[in-house]
C-alpha positions in Angstrom: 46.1 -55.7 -16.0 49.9 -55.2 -15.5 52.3 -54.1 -18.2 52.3 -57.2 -20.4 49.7 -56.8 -21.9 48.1 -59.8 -23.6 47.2 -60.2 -27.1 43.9 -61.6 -28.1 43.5 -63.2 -31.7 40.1 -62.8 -32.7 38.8 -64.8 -36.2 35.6 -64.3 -36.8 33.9 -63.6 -40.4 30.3 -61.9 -38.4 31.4 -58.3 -37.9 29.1 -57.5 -35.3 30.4 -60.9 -33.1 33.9 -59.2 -34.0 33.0 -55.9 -32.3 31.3 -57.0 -29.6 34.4 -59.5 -28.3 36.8 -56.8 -29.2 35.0 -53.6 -27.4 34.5 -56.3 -24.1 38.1 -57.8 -23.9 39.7 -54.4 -24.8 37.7 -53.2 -21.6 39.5 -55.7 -19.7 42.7 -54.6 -21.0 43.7 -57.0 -23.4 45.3 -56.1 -26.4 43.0 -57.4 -29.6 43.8 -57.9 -33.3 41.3 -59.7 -35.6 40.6 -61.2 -39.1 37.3 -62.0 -40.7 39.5 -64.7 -43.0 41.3 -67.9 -42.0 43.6 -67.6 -44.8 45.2 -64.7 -43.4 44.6 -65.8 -39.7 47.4 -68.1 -39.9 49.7 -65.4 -41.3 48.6 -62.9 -38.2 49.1 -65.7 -36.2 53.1 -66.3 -37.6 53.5 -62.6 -37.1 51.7 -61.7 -33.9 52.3 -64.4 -31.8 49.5 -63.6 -29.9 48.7 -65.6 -26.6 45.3 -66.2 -26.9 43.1 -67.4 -30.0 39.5 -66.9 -30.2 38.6 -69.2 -33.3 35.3 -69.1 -35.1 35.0 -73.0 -36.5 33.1 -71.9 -40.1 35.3 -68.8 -41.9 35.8 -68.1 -45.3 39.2 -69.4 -46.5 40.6 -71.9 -44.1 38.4 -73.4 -41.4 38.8 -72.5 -38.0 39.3 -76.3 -37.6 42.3 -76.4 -40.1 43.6 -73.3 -38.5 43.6 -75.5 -35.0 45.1 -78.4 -36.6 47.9 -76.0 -38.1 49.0 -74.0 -35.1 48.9 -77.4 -32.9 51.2 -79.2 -35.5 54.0 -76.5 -35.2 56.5 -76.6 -31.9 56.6 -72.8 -32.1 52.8 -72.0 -31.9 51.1 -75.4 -30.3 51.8 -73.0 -26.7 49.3 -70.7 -27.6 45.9 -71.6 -25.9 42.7 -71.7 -28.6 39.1 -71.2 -27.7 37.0 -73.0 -30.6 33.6 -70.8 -31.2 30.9 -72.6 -33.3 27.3 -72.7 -34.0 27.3 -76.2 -33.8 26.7 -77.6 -30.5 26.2 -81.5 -31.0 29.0 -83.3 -28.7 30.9 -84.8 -31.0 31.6 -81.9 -33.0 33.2 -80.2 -29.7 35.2 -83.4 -29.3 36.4 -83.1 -32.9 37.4 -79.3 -32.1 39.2 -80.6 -29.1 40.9 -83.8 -30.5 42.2 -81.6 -32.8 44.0 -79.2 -30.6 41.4 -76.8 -28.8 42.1 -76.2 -25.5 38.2 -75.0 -25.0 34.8 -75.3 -27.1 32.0 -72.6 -26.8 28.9 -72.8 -28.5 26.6 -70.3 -30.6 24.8 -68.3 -28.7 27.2 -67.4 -26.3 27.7 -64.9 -23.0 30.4 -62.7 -23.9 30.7 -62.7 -19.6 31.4 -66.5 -19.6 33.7 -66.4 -23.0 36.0 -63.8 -21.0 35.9 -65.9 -17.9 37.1 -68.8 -19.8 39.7 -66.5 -22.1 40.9 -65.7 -18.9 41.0 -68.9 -17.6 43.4 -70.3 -20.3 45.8 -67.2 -19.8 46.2 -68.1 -16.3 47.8 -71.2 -17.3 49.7 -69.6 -20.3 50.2 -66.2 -18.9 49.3 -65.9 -15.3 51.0 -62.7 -14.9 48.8 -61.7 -17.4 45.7 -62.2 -14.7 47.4 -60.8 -11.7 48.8 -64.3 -10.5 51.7 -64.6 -8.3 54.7 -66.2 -10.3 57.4 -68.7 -8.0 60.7 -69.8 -9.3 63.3 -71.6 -6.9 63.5 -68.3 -4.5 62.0 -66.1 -6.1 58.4 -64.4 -5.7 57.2 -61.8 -8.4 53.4 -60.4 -7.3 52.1 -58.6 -10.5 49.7 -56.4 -8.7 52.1 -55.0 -6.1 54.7 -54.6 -8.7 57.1 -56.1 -6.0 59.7 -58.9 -6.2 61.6 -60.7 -3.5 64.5 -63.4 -3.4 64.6 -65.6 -0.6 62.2 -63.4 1.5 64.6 -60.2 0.6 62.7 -57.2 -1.6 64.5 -56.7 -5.1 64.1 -52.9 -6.2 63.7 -53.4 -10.2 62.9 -50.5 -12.7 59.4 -51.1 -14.9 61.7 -52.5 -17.8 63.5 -55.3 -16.1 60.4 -55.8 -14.0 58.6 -56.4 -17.7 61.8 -58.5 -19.0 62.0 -60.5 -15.3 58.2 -61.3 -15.7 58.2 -62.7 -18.9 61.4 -65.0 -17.7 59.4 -66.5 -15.2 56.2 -67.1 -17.1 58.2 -69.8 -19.1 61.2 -70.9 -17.3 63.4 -72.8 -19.3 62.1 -71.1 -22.3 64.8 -69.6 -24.7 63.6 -66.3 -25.7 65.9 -64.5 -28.3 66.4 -60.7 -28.8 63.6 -60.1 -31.2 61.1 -61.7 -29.0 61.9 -60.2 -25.4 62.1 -57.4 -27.6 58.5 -57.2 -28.7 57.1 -58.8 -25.1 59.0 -56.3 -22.8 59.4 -53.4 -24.9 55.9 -53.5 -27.4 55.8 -54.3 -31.3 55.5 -50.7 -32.5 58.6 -49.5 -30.5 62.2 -49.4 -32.2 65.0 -50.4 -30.0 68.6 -52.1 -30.9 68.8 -55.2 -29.6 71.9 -54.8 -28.1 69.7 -52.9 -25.3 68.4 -56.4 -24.1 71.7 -56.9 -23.4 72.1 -53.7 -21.4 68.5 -54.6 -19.1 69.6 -58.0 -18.8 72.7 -57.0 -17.3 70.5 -54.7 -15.0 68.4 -57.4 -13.7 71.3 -59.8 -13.3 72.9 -57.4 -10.8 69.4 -56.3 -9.0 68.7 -60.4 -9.0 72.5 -60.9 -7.3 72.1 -57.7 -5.0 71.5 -60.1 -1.7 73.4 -62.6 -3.0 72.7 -66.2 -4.9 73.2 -67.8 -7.9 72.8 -66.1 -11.4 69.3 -67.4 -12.6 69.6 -66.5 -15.7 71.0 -68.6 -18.2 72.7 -67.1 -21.6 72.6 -69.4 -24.7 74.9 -68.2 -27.3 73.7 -67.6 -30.8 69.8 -68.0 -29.4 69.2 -65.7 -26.5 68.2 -65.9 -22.4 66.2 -68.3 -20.2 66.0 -68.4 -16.7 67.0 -71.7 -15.5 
């Protein structure tokens, strides 16, 4: 995994289900917070943002399927990819859980192999960095497991912050990311830094972006933050 590492939302009421996911997907480096309550899943989700959900369809509290049908509903969280976990396998319960926003269904008894491969599977299209995929944007190349970037066939020499910041950029372009946010993706939830510093790295990475020439990709929005493009 490179130095984004993705969070996993995992709500499940079974503790033992619970442990098992989060001992196997914290072995493949992903970050993992959970809940055994679907009440307070949708507050972790508000808070955490996380960019994968693992939903269990029966919980205490809300239902896994209510939970679906909220994030989906909301422009700000619909983005974030849910896998639907339930014991119920009859097909038109998985077409329920996927009419109502799922972006996968898994059935009780499951392979925690194949769940991971499918976890995985949804972050490549939401976070392919995330997976080690190559990210392309006009003429530029970022590889996440060389660590390398390179504008129109030209290396660009970027420090691990603005290599963080540019990465996230290109994951979503178009996306406008404010402070607070590029501030918990780039520099981690449980570290305090001013804002002003994204100023200061974005600066950086303009200059490293503009060091063999071209256009400034990056596009300032005032009042609401940076995209790129």
């Amino acid at each position: 995994m490179n130095d984004l590492q993705p969070t996993v939302l995992i709500v499940e009421d079974e503790p033992a289900q619970r442990e098992i996911l989060t001992f196997n997907l914290e072995a493949q480096g992903f970050r993992v917070v959970s809940t055994a309550d679907g009440s307070e899943a949708l507050m972790m989700i508000a808070e955490e943002m996380p960019d994968l959900i693992l939903l269990d369809w029966m919980l205490p509290g809300t239902s896994g399927i209510e939970i679906c049908r909220q994030v989906k509903m909301q422009p700000s969280l619909r983005g974030i990819p849910i896998i639907m976990i339930s014991a119920r396998s009859e097909d038109d319960e998985k077409v329920r859980g996927l009419e109502t926003g799922a972006d996968d269904y898994i059935s009780k008894p499951y392979s925690v192999a194949e769940l991971i491969a499918r976890a995985k599977g949804q972050l490549r299209r939401s976070r392919p960095a995330s997976v080690g995929e190559r990210l392309v944007f006009d003429d530029m190349i970022l590889d996440p497991e060389t660590h390398r970037v390179f504008r129109s066939d030209k290396e660009v020499k970027l420090g691990p912050t603005e290599f963080r910041l540019l990465t996230t950029l290109m994951e979503k372009p178009g996306r406008v990311w404010n402070r607070e946010q590029l501030l918990d993706r780039v520099w981690g939830r449980d570290i305090y830094v001013d804002t002003r510093t994204v100023d200061v790295h974005v600066g950086r990475l303009r200059k490293a972006l503009a060091s063999h020439g071209g256009d400034d990709p990056i596009r300032t929005v005032r009042g609401a933050g940076y995209a790129l493009g």
